[in-house]
C-alpha positions as CSV (number, residue, x, y, z in Angstrom):
1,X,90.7,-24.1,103.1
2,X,87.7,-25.0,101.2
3,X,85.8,-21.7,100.4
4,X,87.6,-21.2,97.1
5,X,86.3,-25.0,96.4
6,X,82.5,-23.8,97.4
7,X,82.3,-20.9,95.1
8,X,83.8,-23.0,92.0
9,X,81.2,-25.5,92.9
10,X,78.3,-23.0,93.0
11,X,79.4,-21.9,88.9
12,X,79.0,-25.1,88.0
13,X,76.3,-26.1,90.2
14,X,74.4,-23.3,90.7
15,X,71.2,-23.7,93.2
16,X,73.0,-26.7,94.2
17,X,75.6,-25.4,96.8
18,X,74.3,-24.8,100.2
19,X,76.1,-22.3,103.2
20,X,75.7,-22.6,106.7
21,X,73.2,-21.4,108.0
22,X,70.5,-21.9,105.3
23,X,67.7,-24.1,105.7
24,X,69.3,-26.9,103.1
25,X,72.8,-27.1,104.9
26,X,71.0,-27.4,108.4
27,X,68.4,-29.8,107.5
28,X,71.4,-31.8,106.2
29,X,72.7,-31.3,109.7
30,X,70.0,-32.2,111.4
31,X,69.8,-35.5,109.3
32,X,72.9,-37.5,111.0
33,X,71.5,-40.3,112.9
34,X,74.6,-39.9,115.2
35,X,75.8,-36.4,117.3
36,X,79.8,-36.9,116.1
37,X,78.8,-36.7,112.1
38,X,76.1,-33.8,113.3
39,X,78.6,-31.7,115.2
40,X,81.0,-31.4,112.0
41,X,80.5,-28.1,110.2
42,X,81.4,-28.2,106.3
43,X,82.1,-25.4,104.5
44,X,79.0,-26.0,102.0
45,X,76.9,-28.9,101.2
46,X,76.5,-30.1,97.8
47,X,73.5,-31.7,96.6
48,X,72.7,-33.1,93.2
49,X,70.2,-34.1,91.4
50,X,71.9,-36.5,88.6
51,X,74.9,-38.6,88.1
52,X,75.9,-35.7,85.9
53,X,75.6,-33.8,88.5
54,X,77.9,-35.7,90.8
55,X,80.5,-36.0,87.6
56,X,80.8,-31.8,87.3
57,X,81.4,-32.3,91.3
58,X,84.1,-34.6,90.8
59,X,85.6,-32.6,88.1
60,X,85.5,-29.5,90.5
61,X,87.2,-31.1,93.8
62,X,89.9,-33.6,91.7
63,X,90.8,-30.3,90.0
64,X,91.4,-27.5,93.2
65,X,94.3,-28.8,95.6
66,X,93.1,-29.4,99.8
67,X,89.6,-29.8,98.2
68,X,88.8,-32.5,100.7
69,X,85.2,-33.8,100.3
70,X,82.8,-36.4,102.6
71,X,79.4,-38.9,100.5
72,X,76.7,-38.8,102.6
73,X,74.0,-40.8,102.1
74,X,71.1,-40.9,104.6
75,X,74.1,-40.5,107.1
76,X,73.3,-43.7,109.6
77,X,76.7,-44.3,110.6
78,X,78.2,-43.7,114.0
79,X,81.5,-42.4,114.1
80,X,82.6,-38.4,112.6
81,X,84.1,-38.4,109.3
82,X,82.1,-41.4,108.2
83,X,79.4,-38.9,106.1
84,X,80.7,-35.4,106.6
85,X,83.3,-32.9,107.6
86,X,84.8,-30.2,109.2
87,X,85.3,-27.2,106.8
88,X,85.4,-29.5,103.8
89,X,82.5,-30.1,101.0
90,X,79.8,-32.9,102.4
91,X,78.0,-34.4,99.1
92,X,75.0,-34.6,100.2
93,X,73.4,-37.5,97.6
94,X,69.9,-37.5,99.2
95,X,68.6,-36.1,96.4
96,X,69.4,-38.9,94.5
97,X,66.4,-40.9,95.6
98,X,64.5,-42.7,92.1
99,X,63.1,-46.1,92.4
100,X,62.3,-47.5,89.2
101,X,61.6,-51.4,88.0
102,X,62.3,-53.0,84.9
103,X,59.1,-53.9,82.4
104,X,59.6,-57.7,83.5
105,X,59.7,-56.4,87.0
106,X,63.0,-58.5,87.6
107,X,65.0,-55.5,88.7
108,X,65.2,-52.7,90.6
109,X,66.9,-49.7,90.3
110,X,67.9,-47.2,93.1
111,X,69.2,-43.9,93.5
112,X,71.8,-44.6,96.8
113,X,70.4,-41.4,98.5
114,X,67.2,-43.4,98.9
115,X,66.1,-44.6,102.4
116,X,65.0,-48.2,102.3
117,X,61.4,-47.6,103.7
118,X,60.6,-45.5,100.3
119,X,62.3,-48.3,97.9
120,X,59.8,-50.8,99.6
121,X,57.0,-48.4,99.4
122,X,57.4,-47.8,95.8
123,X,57.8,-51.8,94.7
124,X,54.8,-52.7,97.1
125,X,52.2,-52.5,93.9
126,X,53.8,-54.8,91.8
127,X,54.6,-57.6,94.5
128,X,58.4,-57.1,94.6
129,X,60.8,-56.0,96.9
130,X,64.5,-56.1,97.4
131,X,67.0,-57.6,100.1
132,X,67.2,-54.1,101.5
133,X,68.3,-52.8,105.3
134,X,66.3,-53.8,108.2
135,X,65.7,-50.3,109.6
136,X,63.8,-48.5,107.1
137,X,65.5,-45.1,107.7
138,X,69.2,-46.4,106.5
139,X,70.3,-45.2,103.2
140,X,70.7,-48.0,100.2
141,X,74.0,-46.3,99.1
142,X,75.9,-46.9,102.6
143,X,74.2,-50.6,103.3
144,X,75.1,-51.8,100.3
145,X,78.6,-50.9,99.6
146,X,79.3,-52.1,103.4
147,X,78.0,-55.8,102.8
148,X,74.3,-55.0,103.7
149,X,72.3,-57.4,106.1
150,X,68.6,-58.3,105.1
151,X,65.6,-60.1,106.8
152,X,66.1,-62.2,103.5
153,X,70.1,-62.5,103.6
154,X,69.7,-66.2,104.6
155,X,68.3,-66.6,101.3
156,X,70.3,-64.4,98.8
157,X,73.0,-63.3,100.7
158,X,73.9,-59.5,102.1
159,X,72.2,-57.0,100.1
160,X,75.5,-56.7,97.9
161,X,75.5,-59.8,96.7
162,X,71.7,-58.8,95.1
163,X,73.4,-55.9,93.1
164,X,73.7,-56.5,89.8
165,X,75.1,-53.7,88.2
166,X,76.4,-50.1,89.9
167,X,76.4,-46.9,88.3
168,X,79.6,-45.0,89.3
169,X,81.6,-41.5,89.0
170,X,84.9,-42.6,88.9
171,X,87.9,-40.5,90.1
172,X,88.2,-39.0,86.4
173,X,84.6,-37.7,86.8
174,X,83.4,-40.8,84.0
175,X,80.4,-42.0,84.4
176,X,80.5,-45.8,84.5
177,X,78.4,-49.2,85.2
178,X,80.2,-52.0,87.2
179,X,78.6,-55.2,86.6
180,X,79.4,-59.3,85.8
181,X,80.6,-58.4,82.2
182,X,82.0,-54.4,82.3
183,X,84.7,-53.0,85.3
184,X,84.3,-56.3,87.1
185,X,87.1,-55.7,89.4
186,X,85.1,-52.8,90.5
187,X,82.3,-54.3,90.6
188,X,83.2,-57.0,92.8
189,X,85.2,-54.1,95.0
190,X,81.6,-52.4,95.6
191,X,80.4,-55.5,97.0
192,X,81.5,-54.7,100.8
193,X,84.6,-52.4,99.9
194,X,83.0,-49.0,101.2
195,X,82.7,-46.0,99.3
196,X,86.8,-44.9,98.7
197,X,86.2,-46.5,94.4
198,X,84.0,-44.3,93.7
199,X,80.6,-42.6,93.8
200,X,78.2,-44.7,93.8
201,X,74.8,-43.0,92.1
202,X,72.7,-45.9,91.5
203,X,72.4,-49.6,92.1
204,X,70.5,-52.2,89.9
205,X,69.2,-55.2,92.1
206,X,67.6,-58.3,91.7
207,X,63.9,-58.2,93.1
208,X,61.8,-60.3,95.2
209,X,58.4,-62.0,95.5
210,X,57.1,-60.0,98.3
211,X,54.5,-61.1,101.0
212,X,53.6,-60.6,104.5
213,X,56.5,-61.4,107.1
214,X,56.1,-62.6,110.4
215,X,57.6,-60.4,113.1
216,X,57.7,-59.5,116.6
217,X,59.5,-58.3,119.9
218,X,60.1,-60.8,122.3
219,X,61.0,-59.4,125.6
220,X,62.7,-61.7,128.5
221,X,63.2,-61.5,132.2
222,X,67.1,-61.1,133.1
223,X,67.1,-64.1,135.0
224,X,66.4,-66.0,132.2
225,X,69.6,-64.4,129.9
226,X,71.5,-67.4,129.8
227,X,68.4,-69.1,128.7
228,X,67.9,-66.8,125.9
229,X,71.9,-67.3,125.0
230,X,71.2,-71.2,124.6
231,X,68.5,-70.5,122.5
232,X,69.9,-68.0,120.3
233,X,73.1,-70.2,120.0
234,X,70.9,-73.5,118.8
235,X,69.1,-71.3,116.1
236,X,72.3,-69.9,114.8
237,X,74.0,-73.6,114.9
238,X,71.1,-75.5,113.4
239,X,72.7,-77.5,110.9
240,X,69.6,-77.1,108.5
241,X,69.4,-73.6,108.9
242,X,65.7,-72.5,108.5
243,X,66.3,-69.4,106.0
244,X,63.1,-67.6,106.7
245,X,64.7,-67.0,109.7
246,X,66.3,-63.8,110.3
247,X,66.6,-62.9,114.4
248,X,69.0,-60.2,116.5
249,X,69.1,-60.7,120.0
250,X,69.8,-57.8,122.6
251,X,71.4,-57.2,126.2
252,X,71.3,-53.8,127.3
253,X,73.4,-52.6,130.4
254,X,71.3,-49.8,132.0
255,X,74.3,-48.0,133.7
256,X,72.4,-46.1,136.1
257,X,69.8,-49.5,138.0
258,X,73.0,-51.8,136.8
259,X,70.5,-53.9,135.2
260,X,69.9,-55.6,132.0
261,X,67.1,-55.8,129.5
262,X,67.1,-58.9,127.1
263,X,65.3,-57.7,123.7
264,X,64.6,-60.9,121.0
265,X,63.7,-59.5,117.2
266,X,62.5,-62.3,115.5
267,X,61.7,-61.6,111.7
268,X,60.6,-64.8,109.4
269,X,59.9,-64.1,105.5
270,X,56.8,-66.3,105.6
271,X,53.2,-65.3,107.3
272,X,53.5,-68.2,109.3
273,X,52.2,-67.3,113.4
274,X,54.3,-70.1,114.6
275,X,57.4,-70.9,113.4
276,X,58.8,-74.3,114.4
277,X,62.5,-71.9,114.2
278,X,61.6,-69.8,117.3
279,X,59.6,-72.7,119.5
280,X,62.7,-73.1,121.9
281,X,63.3,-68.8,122.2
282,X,59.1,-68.6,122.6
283,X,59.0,-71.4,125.4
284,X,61.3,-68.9,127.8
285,X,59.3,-67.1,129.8
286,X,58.6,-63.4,128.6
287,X,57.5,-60.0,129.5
288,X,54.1,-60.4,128.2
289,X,53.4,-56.2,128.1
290,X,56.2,-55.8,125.9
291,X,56.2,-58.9,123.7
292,X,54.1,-58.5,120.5
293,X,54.2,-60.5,117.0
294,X,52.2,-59.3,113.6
295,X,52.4,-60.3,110.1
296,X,53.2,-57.4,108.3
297,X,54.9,-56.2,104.9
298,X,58.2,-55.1,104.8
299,X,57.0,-51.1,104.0
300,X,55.7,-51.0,107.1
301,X,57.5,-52.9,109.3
302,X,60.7,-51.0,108.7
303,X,59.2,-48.0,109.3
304,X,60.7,-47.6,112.8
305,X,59.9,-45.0,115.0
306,X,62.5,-42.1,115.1
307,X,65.5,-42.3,117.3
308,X,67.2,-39.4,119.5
309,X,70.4,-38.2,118.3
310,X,73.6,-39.6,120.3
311,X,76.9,-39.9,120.1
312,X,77.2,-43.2,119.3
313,X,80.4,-46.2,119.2
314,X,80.3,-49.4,117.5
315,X,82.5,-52.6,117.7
316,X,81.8,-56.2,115.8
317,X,83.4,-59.2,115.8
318,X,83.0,-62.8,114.6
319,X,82.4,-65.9,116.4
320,X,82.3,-69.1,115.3
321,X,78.9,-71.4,115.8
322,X,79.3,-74.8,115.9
323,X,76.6,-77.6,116.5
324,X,77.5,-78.4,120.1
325,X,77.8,-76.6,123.5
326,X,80.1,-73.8,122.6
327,X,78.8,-71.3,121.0
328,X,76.2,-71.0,124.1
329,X,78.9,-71.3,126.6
330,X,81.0,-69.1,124.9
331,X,77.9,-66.4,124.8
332,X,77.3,-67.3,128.9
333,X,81.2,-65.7,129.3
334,X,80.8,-63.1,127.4
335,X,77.7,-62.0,129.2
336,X,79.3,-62.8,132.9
337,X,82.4,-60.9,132.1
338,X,80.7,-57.9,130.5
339,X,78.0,-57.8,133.5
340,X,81.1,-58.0,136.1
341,X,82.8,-55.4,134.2
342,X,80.2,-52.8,133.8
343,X,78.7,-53.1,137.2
344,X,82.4,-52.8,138.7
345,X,83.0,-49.9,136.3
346,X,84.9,-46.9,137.7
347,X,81.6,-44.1,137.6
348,X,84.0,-41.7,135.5
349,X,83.9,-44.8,132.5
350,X,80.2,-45.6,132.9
351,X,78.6,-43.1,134.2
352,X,74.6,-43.2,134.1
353,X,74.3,-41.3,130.9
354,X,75.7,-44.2,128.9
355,X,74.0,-47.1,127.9
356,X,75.6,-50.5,126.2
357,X,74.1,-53.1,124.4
358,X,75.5,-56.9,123.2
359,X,73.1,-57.6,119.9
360,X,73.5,-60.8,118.3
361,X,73.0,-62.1,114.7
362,X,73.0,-65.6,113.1
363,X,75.4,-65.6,109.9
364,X,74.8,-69.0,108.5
365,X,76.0,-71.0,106.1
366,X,72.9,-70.7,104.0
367,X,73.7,-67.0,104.5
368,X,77.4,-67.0,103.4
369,X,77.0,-69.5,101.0
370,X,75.7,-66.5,98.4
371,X,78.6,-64.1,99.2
372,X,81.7,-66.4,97.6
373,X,81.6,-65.7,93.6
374,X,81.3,-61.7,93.1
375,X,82.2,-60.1,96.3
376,X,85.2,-59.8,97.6
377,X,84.2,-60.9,101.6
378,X,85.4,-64.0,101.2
379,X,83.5,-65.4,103.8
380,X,83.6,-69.0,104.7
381,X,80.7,-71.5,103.1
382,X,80.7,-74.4,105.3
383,X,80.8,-73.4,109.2
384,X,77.7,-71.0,110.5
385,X,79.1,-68.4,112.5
386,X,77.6,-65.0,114.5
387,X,77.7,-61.8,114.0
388,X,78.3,-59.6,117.5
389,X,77.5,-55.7,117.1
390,X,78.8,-53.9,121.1
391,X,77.6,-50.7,120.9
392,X,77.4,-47.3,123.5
393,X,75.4,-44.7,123.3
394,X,75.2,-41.4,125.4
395,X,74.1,-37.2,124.9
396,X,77.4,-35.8,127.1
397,X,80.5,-34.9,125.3
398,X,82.8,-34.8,127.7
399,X,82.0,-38.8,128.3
400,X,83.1,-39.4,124.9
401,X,87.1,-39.9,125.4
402,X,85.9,-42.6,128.3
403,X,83.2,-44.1,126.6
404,X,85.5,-45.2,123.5
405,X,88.0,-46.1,125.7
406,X,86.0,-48.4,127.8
407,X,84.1,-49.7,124.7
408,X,87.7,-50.7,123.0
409,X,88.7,-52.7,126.3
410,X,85.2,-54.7,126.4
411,X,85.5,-55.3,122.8
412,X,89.0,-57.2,123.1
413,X,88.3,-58.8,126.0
414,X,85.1,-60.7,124.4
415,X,87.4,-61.4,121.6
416,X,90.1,-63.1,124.2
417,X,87.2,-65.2,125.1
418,X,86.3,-66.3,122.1
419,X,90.0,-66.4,121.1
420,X,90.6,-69.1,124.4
421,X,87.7,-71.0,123.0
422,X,88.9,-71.1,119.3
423,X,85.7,-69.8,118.2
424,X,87.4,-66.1,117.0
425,X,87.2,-65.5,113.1
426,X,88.4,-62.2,111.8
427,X,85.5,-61.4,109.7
428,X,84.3,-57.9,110.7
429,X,81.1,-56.7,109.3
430,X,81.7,-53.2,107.6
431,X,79.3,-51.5,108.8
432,X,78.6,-52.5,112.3
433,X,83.3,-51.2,112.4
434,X,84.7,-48.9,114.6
435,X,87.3,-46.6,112.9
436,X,89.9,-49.1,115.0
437,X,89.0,-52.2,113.2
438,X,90.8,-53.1,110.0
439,X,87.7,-54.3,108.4
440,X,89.5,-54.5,104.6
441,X,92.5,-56.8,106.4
442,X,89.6,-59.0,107.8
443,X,88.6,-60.2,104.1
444,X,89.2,-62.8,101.7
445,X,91.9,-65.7,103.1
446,X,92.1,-63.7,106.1
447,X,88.6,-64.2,107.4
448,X,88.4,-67.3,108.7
449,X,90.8,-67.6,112.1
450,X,92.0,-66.3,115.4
């Protein structure tokens, strides 16, 4: 249905349309971090090289009926449909990859097909940086319109809430900047609203003083998890929040040994060896061949090494984290009842291809307390709370159907946990949703309860 729609495109775009099976569309291919986006085949990829660019686009595919179209960015998302599309048009806004700072150095701005490691590389000379994504190979467009969460969001907030202005392509293929004082409703709708408002072809954000962070890999025994839990849970509860602190802890299920792995990243903004944050965490015993710490910059350390393409399922919720017992008992549950239900798993829903993982992140009241004026979260500002990201991961298609079933029971059942323990808030980070979660629903005077 959409050939008609690529050869309109390539008169008003010429050299910018790309078929299948030429080195442009499969590159683009190739590019999806997950195998469900990779396995769609579009009709033609688009990719532009300005915003005015993007407008003629717009023009094109508002103007030709069954014209249906996918925005990829550098295409990090798990689940198909998120960044491309089955005999469609996939916008492919990689191109669209400038960094530039202002004469006072104040702001940056950022073409959203840019991945995060080059925005860092390129403010690294004049002492600057941004409250970008932690893995280096994300794309700014997609973080930031999802909410966006930075090694430095316990002191500025999620990366949206560092955007100061956004350029957009509306519907009407206008060209447009959203910002405090023009299209604020849009503005504020960008901030964690995903990318159904509009194209999104540059963001403006405020910059930061950069230096050296301190950051490692902590590795733990298993018989030491609910240790780790404990400690995790007293970091996130600390009533004085340290917000150098940024940490994700990890239990992977290895379906095949039925073992775990416990995996501690502990980030801190400051090139301090030793923070007092981490002394509880660092007194567990480790797995000294795999720990390691460094001070490093941010260019480097979110260059991570590249990661095998999978298909790929993601499910988040939100739990309360209050300054008592709970939040670590609560954790010990969820761990027992996952453990009991993966090792009991029926072979045909976890077979040894697939592998799951519970990470863990703080989201603090220091953290929160940036998000309430221009985005539309509507997070709470006075209760610290976690983040919980359940993810599978396997290379056979025909597990698929299984896997996402299997995923969808575990994910309801920690959330009856939490639910019994009235420690369930219906906050769910946007990009860390499956397609099932309502994550719009989830904002604003809805956040906050069971």
């Amino acid at each position: 249905m959409s050939s008609p729609c690529c050869s309109v495109l390539a008169n008003h775009l010429p050299h910018r349309v790309f078929l299948p099976d030429t080195a442009r569309y499969n590159a683009t291919e190739a590019s999806y971090w997950s195998t469900q986006e990779a396995v769609l085949s579009p009709s033609c990829i688009v990719q532009p090289e300005s915003s005015s660019d993007v407008s003629k686009f717009i023009s094109v595919v508002t103007s030709i009926t069954n014209c249906d179209f996918a925005i990829k960015s550098q295409g990090h998302a798990p689940a198909a449909g998120f960044a491309n599309i089955n005999d469609g048009v996939t916008l492919d806004i990689t191109t669209l990859n400038a960094t530039t700072i202002s004469d006072d150095h104040s702001i940056a701005s950022v073409g959203t097909g840019s991945a995060w490691t080059e925005v860092y590389r390129t403010l690294n000379p004049y002492n600057k940086t941004v409250a970008g994504g932690r893995n280096g190979a994300v794309g700014v467009g997609g973080l930031t319109i999802g909410g966006g969460i930075s090694y430095y969001s316990p002191q500025v907030g999620f990366t949206c809430d560092t955007a100061v202005n956004f350029e957009v392509v509306l519907a009407s293929s206008e060209i447009i900047n959203a910002n405090a004082t023009s299209h604020l409703d849009l503005y504020r709708a960008l901030k964690g609203g995903g990318n159904n408002f509009g194209v999104v072809t540059r963001i403006d954000f405020s910059t930061l003083e950069t230096v050296p962070l301190f950051a490692g890999h902590l590795f733990n025994p298993a018989n030491h998890t609910e240790d780790v839990l404990r400690a995790f849970a007293n970091i996130a509860a600390a009533h004085d929040y340290d917000v150098h602190a940024s940490i994700v802890t990890s239990l992977s299920f290895n379906s095949t040994t039925k073992t775990w792995s416990i995996i501690n990243v502990p980030q801190y903004t400051l090139p301090n060896p030793n923070p007092p944050v981490y002394k509880e965490l660092s007194s567990i015993p480790n797995i000294t061949s795999l720990t390691s710490f460094e001070i490093q910059n941010i260019s480097t350390l979110s260059a991570e090494p590249p990661y095998p393409q999978k298909h790929e399922l993601f499910h988040t919720s939100t739990y309360a984290a209050p300054s008592n017992t709970s939040a670590s008992t609560l954790l010990t549950e969820i761990f027992h009842y996952l453990n009991t239900s993966l090792s009991n798993a029926h072979p045909s829903y976890s077979p040894p291809d697939i592998s799951w993982t519970l990470s863990l992140e703080p989201l603090p009241t220091a953290f929160t307390s940036h998000s309430h004026k221009d985005s539309i979260l509507g997070l709470n500002t006075s209760e610290n709370a976690l983040i919980t990201l359940f993810t599978g991961s396997w290379t056979n298609a025909t597990l698929s159907n299984a896997a996402n079933d299997l995923g969808r029971k575990l994910w309801r059942g920690m959330d009856q946990l939490a639910e019994a323990r009235g420690l369930l808030r219906g906050f769910r980070y946007y990009n860390y949703a499956d397609v099932s979660q309502d994550v719009l629903a989830s904002y604003g005077g809805r956040t906050w309860g069971s």
